[in-house]
N, C-alpha and C positions, 0 to 999 in steps of 0.2 A: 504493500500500500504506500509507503513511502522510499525514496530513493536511500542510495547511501550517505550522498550528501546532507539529509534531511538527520539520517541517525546519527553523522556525526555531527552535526548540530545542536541535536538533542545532550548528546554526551557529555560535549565541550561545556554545551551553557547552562544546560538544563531545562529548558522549555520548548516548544515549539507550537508555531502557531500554521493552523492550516485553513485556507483562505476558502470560503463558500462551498464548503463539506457537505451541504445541505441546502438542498433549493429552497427561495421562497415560501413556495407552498408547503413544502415538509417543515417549514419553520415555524410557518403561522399555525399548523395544527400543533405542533408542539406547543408554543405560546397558547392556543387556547385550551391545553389540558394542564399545562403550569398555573393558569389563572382559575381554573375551575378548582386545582387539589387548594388553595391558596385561599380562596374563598371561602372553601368549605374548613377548612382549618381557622376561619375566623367567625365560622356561625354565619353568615351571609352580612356582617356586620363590616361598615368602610372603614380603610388603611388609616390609622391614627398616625403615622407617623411611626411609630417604634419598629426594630428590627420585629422580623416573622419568621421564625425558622423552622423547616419541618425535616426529621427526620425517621424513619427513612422518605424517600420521596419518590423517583420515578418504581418503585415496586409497588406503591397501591394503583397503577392504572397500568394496563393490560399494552397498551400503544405505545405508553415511556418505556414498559420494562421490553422493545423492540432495541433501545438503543443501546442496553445492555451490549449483546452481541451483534449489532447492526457491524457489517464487514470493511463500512468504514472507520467504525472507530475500534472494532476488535483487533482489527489487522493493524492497526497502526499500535495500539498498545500490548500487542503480543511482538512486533518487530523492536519495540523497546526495553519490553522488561524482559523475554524471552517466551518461550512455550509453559504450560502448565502455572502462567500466571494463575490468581482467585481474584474475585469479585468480592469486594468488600462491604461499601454501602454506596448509600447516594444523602443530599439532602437540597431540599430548596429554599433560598433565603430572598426575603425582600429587606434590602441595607439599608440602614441609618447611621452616617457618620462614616470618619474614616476610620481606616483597619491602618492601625503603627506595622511597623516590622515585625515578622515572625519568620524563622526556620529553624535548620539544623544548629545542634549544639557543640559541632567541633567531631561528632565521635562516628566512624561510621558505621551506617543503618544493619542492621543484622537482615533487615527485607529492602530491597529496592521496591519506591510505592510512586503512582502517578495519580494525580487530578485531571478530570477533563473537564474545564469549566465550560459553560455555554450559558451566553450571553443574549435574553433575549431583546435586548437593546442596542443602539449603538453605543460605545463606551471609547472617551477617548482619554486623555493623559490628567486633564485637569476635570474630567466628570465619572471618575470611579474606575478606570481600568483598572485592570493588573500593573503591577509595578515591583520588578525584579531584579535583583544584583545579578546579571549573568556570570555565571559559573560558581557561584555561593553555595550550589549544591554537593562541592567536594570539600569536605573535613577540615583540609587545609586552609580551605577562605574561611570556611565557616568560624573559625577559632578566632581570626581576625573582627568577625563582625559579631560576636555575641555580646560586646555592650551594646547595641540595640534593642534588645534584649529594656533597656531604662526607659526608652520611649513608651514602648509597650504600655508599660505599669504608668508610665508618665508622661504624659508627650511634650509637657513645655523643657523635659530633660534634651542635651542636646550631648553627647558623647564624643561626637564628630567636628562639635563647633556649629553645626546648622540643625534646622527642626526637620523632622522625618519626610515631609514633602521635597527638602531639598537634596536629601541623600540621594548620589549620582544613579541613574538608573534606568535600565528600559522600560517605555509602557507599551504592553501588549494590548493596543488600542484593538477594538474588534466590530465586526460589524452583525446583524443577525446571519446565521448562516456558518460564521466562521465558527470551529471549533479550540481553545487553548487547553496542550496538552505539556504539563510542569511538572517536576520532581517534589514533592513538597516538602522534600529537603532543603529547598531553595529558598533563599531568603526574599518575600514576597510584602507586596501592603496595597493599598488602594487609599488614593485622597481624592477632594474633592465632588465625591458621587452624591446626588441631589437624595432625599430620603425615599426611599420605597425600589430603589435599584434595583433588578431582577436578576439573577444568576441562578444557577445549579448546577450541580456537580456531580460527577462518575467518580470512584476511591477503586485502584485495582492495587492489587502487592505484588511482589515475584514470585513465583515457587517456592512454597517453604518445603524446600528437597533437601535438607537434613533433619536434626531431629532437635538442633538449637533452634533449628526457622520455625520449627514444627511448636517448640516449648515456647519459645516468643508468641505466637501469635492465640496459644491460650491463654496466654497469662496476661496479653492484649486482649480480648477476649473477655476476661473476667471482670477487667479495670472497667471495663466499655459498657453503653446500653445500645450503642448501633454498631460498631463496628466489628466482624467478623460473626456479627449477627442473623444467620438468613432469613428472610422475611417468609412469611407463612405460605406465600407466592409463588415458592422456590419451593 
């Protein structure tokens, strides 16, 4: 599904963004089954402004849980993490505010893990995109950026000298249609998105093909109420 040029891309930086993965149409019925689960998660009652979060999300409707294994976004995130990847969770949020910095902690992952974010809006640099340190997703950067880490908890903290908006970095602006596919190892955030921003999300791991990947991901598992959790669906 994707070239070599595209995985090494992935590799290098950690993300990748793939441009109109999905027509129009297949967009807009998506969007009206995001707003229907969303609706009904609020009682038929309007957006007050607060975040909305539901987890899990595309496994309660029969047409989302298609993009589970839908062969565009399967094959692209099996040519990433490898064969005998799992399926983790999903969830759908409408945002309030900005998201500060969050990744990896310096050490690395016992599972390699990918997000597929899909955006059912357009989203550009100063109204809520993605925004990531490319190549943050290897240990060795990561150990570098973990005072960011103070914005998080604080945002008027400034670690670097500047406030989290200004911290150097790509936005993976997107348009409906486009799919973004991230390590979430990677050190990521979002400023400026207007309240009620639409996103949701695919969580897939690597093969837990030993028996440490294996003890991980119970013990993930127990911590959790959605993740590594199958939905009744399944």
């Amino acid at each position: 599904m994707i070239t070599a040029e595209q995985k090494a891309h992935f590799d290098t930086f950690g993300f990748l963004v793939l441009r109109q993965l999905f027509s129009a149409a297949e967009t807009e019925k998506l969007v009206g089954e995001y707003e229907e689960i969303m609706d009904e998660d609020r009682e038929g009652r309007p957006f007050k402004g607060e975040r909305q979060s539901i987890h899990p999300f595309v496994e309660i409707r029969a047409h989302l849980i298609e993009l589970i294994d839908d062969d565009r976004i399967y094959g692209t995130v099996e040519e990433l993490l490898g064969p005998g990847f799992v399926w983790v969770a999903s969830d759908g949020n409408y945002y309030v505010g900005d998201t500060q910095w969050h990744g990896g902690n310096g050490e690395p992952p016992v599972l390699q893990h990918i997000k597929v974010a899909i955006y059912p809006d357009p989203v550009m640099r100063d109204t809520g995109s993605l925004r990531v340190i490319p190549g943050s997703h290897i240990p060795e950067y990561q150990k570098k950026l973990r005072n960011l880490r103070e914005q998080f908890d604080d945002p008027s903290k400034e670690p670097f000298g500047v406030p989290g908006a200004e911290v150097p970095a790509v936005a993976l602006e997107s348009q409906p249609g486009d799919m973004v596919f991230f390590s979430e190892n990677l050190w990521h955030s979002s400023f400026g998105g207007s309240p009620g921003r639409r996103m949701f999300t695919l969580i897939y791991y690597g093969n837990p093909d030993t028996e440490e990947k294996r003890e991980y991901v119970r013990q993930f598992q127990k911590r959790t109420k959605a993740m590594f959790h199958p939905h009744d669906t399944f």
